[in-house]
Biopython code that builds the backbone (N, CA, C, O; Angstrom):
import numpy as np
from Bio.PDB.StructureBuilder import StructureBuilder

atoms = [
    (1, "UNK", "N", (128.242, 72.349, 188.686)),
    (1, "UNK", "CA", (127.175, 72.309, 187.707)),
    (1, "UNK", "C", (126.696, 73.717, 187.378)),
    (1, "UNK", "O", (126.380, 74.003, 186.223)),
    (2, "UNK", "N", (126.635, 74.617, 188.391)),
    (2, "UNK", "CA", (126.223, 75.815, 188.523)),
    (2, "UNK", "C", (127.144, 76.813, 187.556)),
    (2, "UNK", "O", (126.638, 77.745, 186.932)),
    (3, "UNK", "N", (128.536, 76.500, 187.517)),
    (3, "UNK", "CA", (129.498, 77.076, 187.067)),
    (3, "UNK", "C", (129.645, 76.512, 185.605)),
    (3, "UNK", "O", (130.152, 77.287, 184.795)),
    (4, "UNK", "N", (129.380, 75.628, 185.289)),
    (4, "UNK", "CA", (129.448, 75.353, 183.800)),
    (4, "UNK", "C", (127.932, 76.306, 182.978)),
    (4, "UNK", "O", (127.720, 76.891, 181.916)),
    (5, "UNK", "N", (127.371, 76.066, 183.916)),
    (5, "UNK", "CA", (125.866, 76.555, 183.203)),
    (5, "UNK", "C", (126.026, 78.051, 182.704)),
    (5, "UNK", "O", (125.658, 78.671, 181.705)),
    (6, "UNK", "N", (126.699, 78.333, 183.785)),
    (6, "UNK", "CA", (127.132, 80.246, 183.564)),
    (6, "UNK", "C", (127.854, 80.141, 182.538)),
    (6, "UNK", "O", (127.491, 80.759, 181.537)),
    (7, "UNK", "N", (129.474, 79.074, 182.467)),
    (7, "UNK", "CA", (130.006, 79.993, 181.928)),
    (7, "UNK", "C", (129.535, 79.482, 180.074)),
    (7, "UNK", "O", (130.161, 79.863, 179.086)),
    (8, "UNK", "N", (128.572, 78.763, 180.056)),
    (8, "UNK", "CA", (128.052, 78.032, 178.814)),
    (8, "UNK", "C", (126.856, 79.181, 178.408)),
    (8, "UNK", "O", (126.453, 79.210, 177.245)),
    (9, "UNK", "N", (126.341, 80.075, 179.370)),
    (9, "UNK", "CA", (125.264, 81.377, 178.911)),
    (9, "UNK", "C", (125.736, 82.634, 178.511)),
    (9, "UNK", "O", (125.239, 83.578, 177.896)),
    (10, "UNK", "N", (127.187, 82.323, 179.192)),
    (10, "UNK", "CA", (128.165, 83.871, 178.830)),
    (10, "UNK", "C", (128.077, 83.424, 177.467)),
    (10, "UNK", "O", (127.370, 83.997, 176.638)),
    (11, "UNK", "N", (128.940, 82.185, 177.159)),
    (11, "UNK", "CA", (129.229, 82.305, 175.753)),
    (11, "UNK", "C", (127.811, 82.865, 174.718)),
    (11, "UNK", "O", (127.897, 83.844, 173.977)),
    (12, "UNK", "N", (127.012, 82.327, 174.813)),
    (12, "UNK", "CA", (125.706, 82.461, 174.169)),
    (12, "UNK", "C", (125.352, 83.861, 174.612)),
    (12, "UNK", "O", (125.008, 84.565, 173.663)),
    (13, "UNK", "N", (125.338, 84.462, 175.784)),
    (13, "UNK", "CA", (124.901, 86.015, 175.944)),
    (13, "UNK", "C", (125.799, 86.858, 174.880)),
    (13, "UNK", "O", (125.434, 87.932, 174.403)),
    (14, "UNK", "N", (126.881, 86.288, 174.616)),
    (14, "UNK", "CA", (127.990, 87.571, 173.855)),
    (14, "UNK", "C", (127.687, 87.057, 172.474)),
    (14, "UNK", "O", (127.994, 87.865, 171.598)),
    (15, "UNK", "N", (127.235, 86.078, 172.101)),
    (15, "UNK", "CA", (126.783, 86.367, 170.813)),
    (15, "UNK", "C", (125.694, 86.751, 170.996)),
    (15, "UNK", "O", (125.936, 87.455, 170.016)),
    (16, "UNK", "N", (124.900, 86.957, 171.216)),
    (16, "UNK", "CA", (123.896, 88.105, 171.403)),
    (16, "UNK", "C", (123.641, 89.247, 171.715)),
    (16, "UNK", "O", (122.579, 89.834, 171.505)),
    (17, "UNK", "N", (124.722, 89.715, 172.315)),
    (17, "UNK", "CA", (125.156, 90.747, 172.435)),
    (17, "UNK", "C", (126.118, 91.276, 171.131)),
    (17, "UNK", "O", (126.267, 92.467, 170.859)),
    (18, "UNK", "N", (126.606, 90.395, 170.543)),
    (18, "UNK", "CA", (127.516, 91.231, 170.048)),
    (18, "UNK", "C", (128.867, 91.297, 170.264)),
    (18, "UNK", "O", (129.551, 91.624, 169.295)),
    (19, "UNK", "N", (129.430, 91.057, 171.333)),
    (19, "UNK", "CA", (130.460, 91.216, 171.764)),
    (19, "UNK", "C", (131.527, 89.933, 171.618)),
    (19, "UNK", "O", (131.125, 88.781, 171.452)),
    (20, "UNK", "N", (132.894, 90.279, 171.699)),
    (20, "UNK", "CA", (133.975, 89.389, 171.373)),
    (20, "UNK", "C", (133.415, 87.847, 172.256)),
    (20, "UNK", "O", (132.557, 87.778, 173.135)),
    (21, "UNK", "N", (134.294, 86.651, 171.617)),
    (21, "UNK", "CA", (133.537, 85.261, 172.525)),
    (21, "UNK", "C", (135.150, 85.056, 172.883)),
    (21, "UNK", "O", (136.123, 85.089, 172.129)),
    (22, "UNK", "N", (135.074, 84.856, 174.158)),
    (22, "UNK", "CA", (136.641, 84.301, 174.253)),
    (22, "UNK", "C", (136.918, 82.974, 173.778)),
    (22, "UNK", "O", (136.160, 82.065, 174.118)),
    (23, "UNK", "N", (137.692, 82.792, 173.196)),
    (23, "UNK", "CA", (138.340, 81.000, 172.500)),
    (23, "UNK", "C", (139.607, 80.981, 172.872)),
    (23, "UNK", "O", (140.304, 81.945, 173.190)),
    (24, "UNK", "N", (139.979, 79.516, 172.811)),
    (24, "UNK", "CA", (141.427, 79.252, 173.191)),
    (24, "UNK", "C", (141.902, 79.003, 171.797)),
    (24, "UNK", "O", (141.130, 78.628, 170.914)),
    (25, "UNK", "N", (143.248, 79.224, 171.593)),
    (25, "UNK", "CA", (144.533, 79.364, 170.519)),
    (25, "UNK", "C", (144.287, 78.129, 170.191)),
    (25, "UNK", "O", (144.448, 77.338, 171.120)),
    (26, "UNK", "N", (143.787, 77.460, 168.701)),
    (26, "UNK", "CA", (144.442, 76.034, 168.446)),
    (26, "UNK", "C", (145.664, 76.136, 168.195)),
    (26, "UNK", "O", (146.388, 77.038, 167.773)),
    (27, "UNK", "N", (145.864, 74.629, 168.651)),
    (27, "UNK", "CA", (147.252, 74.066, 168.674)),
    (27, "UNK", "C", (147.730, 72.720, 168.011)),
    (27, "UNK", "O", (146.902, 71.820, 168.154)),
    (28, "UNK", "N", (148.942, 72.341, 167.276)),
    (28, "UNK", "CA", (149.395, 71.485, 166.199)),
    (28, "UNK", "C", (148.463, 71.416, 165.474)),
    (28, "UNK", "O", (148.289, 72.301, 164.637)),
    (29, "UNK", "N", (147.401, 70.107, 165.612)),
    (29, "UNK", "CA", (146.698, 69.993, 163.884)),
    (29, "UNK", "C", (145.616, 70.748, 164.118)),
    (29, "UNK", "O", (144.866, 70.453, 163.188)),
    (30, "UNK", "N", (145.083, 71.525, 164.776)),
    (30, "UNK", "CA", (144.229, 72.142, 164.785)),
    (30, "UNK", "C", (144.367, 73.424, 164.355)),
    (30, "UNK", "O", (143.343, 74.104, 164.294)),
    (31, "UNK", "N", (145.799, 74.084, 163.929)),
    (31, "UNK", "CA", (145.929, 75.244, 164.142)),
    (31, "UNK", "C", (145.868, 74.787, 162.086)),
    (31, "UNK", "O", (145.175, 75.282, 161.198)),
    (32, "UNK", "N", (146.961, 73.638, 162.034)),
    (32, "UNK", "CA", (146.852, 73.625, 160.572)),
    (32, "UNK", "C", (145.395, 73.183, 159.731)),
    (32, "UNK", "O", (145.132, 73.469, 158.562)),
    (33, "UNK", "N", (144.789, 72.627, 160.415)),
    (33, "UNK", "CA", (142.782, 72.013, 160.069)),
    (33, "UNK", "C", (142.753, 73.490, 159.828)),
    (33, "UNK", "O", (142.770, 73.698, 158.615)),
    (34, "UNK", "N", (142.712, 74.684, 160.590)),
    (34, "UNK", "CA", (141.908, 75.995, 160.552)),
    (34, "UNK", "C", (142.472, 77.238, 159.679)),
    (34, "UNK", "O", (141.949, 78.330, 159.456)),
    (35, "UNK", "N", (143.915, 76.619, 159.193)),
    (35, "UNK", "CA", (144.758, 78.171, 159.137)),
    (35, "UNK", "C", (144.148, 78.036, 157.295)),
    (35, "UNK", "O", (143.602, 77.138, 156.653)),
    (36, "UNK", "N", (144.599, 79.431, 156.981)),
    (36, "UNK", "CA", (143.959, 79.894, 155.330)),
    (36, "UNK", "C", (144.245, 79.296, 154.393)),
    (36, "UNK", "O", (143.464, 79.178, 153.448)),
    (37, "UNK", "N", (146.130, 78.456, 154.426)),
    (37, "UNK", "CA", (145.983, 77.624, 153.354)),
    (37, "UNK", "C", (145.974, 76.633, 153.419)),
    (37, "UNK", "O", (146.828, 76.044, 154.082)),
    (38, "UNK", "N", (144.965, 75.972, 152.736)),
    (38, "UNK", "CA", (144.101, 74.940, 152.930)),
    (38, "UNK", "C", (144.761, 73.266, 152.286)),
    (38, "UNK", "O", (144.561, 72.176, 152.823)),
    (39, "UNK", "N", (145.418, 73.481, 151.246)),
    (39, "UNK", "CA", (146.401, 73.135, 149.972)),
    (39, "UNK", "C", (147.052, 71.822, 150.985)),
    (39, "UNK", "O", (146.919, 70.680, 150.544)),
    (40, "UNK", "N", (147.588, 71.973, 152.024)),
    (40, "UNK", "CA", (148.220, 70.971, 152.519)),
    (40, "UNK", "C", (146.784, 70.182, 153.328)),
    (40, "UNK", "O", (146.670, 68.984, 153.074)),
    (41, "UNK", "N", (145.991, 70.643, 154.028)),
    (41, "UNK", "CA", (144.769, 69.485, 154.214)),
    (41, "UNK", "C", (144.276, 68.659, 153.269)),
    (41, "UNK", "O", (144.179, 67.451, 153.483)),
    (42, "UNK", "N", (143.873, 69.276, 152.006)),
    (42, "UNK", "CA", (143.500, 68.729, 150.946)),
    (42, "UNK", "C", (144.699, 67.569, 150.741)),
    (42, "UNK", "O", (144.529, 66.470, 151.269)),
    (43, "UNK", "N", (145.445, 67.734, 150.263)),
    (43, "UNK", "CA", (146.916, 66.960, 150.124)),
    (43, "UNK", "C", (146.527, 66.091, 150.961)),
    (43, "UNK", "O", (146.216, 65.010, 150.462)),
    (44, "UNK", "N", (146.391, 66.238, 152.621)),
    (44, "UNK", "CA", (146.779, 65.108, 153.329)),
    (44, "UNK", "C", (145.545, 64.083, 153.320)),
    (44, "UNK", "O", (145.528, 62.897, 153.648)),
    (45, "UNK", "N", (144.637, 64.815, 152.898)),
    (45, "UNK", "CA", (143.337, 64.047, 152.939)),
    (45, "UNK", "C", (142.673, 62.891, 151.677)),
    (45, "UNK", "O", (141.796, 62.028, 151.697)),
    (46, "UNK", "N", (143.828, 63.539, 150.403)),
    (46, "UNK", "CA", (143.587, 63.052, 149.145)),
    (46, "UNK", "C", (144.787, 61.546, 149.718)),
    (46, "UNK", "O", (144.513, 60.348, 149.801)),
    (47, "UNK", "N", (145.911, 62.166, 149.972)),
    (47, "UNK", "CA", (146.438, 60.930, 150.388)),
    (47, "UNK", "C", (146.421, 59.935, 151.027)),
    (47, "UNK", "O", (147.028, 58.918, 150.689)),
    (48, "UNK", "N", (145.718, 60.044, 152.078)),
    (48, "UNK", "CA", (144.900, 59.068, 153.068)),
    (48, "UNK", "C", (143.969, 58.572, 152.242)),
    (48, "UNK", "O", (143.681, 57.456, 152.674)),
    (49, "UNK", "N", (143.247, 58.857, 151.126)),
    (49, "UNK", "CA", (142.280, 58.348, 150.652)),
    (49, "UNK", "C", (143.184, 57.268, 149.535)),
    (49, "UNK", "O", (142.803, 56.105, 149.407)),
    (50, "UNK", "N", (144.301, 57.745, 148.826)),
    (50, "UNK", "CA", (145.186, 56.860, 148.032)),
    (50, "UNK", "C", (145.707, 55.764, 148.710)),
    (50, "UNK", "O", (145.500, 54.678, 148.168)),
    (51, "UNK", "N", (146.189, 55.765, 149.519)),
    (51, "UNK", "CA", (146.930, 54.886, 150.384)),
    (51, "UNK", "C", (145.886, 53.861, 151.079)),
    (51, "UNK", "O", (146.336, 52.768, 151.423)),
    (52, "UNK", "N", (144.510, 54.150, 151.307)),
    (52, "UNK", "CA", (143.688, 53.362, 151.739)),
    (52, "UNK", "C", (143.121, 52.715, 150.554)),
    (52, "UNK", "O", (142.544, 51.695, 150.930)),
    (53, "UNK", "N", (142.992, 52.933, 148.696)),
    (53, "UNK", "CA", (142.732, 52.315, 148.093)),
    (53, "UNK", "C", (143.954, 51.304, 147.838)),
    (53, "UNK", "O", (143.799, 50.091, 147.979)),
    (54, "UNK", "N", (144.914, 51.751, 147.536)),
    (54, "UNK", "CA", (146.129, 51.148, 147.512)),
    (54, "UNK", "C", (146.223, 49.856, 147.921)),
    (54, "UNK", "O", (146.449, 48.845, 147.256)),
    (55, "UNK", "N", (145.934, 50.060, 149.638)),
    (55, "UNK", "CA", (145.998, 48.933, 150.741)),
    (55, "UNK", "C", (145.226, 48.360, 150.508)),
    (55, "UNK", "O", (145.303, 47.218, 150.961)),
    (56, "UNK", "N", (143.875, 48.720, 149.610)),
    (56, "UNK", "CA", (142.802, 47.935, 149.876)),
    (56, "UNK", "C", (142.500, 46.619, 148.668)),
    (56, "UNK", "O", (141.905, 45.543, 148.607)),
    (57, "UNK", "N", (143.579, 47.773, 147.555)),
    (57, "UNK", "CA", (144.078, 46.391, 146.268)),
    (57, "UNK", "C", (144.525, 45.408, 146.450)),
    (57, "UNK", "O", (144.037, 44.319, 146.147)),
    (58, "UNK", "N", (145.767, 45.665, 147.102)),
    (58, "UNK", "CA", (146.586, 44.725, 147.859)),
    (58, "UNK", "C", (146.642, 43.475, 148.586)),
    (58, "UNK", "O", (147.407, 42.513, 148.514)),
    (59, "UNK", "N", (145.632, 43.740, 149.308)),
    (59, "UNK", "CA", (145.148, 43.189, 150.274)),
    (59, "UNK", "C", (144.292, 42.018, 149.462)),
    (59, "UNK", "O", (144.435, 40.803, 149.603)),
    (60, "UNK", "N", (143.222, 42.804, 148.436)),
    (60, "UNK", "CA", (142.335, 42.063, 147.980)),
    (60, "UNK", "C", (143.115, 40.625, 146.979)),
    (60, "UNK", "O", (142.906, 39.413, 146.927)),
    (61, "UNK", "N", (144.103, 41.614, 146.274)),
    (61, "UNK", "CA", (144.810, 40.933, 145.494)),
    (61, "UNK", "C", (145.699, 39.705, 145.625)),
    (61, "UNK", "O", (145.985, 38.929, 144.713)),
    (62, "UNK", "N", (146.196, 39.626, 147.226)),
    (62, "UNK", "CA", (146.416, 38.767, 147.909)),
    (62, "UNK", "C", (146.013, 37.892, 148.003)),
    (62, "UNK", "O", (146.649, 36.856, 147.808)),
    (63, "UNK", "N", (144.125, 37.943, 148.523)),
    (63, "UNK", "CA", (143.730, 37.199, 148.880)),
    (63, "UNK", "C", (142.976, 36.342, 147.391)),
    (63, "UNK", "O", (142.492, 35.210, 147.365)),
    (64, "UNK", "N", (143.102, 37.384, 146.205)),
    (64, "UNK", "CA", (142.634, 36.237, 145.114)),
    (64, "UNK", "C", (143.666, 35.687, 144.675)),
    (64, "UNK", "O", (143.374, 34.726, 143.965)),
    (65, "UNK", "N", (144.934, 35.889, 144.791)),
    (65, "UNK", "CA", (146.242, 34.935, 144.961)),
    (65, "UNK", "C", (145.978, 33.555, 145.184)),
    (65, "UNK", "O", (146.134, 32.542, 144.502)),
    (66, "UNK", "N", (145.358, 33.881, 146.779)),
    (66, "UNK", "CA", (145.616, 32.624, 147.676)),
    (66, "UNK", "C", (144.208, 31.585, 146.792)),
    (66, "UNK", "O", (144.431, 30.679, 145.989)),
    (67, "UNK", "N", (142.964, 32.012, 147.197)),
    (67, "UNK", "CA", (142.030, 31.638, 146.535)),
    (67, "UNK", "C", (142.382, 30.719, 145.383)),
    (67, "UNK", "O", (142.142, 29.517, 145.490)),
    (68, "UNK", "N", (142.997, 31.269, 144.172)),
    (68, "UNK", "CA", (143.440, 30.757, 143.013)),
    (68, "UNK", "C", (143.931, 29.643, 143.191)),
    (68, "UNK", "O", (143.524, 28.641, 142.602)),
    (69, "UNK", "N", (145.310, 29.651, 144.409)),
    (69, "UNK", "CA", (146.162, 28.451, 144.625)),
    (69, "UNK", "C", (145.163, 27.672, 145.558)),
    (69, "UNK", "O", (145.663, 26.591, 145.871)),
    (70, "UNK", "N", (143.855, 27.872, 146.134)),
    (70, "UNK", "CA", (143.343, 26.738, 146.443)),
    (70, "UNK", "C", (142.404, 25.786, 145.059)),
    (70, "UNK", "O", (142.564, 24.644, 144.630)),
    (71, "UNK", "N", (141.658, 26.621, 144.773)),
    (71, "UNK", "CA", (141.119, 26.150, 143.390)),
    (71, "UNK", "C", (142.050, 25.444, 142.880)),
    (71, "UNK", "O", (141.634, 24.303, 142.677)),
    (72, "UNK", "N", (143.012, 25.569, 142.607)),
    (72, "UNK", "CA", (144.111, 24.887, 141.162)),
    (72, "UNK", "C", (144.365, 23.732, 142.205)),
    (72, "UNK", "O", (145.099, 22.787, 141.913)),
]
sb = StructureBuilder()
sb.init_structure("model")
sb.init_model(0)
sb.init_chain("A")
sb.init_seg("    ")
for serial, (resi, resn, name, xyz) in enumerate(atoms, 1):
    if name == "N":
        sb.init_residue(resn, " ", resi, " ")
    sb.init_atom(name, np.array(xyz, "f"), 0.0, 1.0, " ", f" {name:<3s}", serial, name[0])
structure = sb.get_structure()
């Protein structure tokens, strides 16, 4: 407990100080979430958003399918 507390005041002393903060290297999607071009997040994020309306037509459309063939 003692040892987290420290090393959780270092971090906070060196920005206050001024001085470098040590971080660890991201890695796979983290390195691409952070790196400068941005162009492929956007992309993957616009597409997840297509594909979830998509599914969500589909789905709906299905079910006023079925609906229909109970009515009739």
């Amino acid at each position: 407990m003692e040892q987290d507390t420290l090393a959780q005041a270092t971090a906070y002393d060196s920005v206050w100080a001024n001085t470098n903060i040590p971080v660890m290297e991201p890695s796979g999607i983290q390195a691409v979430m952070l790196s400068d071009d941005k162009i492929l997040v956007v992309l993957g994020v616009v597409l997840i958003i297509w594909f979830g309306i998509v599914f969500f037509l589909y789905r709906t459309d299905r079910k006023l399918a079925n609906l229909e063939r109970t009515v009739e």
